[in-house]
N, C-alpha and C positions, 0 to 999 in steps of 0.2 A: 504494500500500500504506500510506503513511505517513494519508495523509487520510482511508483507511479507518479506521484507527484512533484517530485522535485526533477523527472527525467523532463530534460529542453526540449521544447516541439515549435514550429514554423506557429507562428498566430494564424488562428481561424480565420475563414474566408468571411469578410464581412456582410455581403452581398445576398448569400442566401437567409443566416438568420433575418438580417432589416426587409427583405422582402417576405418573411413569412412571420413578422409582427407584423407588416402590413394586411398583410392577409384578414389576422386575428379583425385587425380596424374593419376592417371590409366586411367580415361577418357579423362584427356586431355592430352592423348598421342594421340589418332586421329583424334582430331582436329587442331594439331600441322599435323600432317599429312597431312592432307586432305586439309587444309591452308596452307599449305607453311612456315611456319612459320619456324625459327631456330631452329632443334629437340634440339642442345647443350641447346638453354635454357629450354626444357622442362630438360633434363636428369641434369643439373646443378639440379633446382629445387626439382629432385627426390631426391638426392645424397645430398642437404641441409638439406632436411625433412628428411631420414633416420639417416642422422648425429645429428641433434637436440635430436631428440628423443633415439636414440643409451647415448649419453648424459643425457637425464634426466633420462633412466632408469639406469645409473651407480648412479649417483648417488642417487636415491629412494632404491636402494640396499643398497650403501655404509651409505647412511640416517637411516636407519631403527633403530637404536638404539635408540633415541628418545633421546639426549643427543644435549650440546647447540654444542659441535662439529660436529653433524651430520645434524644439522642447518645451520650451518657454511658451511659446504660441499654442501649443496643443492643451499645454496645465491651462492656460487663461479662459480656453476654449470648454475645458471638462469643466471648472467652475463658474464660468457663462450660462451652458446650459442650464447646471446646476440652479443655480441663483434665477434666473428667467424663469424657471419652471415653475419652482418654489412662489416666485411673487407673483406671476398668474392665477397658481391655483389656490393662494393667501386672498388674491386683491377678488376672484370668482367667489370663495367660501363667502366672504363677509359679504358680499351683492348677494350671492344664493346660494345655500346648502347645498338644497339639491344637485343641483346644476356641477357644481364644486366635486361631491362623492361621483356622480356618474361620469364627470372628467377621467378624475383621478385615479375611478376602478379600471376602469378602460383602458386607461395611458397604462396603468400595473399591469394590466392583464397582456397586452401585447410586447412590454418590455420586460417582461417574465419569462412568455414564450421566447423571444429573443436571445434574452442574455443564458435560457436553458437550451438552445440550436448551440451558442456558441460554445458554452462548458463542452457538448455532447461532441461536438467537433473536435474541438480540442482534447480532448482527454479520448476520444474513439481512436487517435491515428496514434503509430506503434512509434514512426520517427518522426 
């Protein structure tokens, strides 16, 4: 267990988990449907998840030098997100609860599936 986890492997492909959180987004649009639910929090949700990611790919682009400023630019980048996300769905809760939980289950629910593609990726290849 131990050697499984500390053995070096190439980083996951980013490309198939973000499009099968998107997915996740895309089906629970008719269940938001069909339940009644607030569509604003499904569409909040959409509109956070294409904004994160619009974000991490600026900067993997603006990164690519491989330089400690292009490090630099990626940290600024991960607590960007961060911090955006965070006061969106602060500045949503206090307008509307509801509105606010249904964001925020949704944004979890497909950045769960997400960030569980990439572990399974990651830890599925031998080198």
């Amino acid at each position: 267990m131990r050697a499984a986890a500390l053995t070096p492997r190439p980083a996951p492909a980013r490309l198939i988990p973000a499009l099968a959180g998107t997915a996740v987004l895309v089906l629970a649009l008719p269940v938001f449907l069909i339940a009644g639910w607030p569509l604003a929090g499904w569409g909040l949700a959409a509109v956070l998840w294409i904004g994160v990611h619009v974000v991490d790919l600026l900067a993997r682009l603006q990164g690519r030098s491989g330089n400690l400023a292009a490090s630099a630019v990626q940290v600024f980048a991960l607590l960007f997100k961060l911090l955006a996300l965070l006061v969106v769905l602060f500045a949503t809760l206090v307008a509307d609860a509801e509105l606010a939980v249904a964001a925020a289950l949704t944004y979890a629910l497909a950045f769960t599936f997400e960030l569980g593609l990439s572990l399974a990726s990651y830890y599925g290849r031998t080198s």
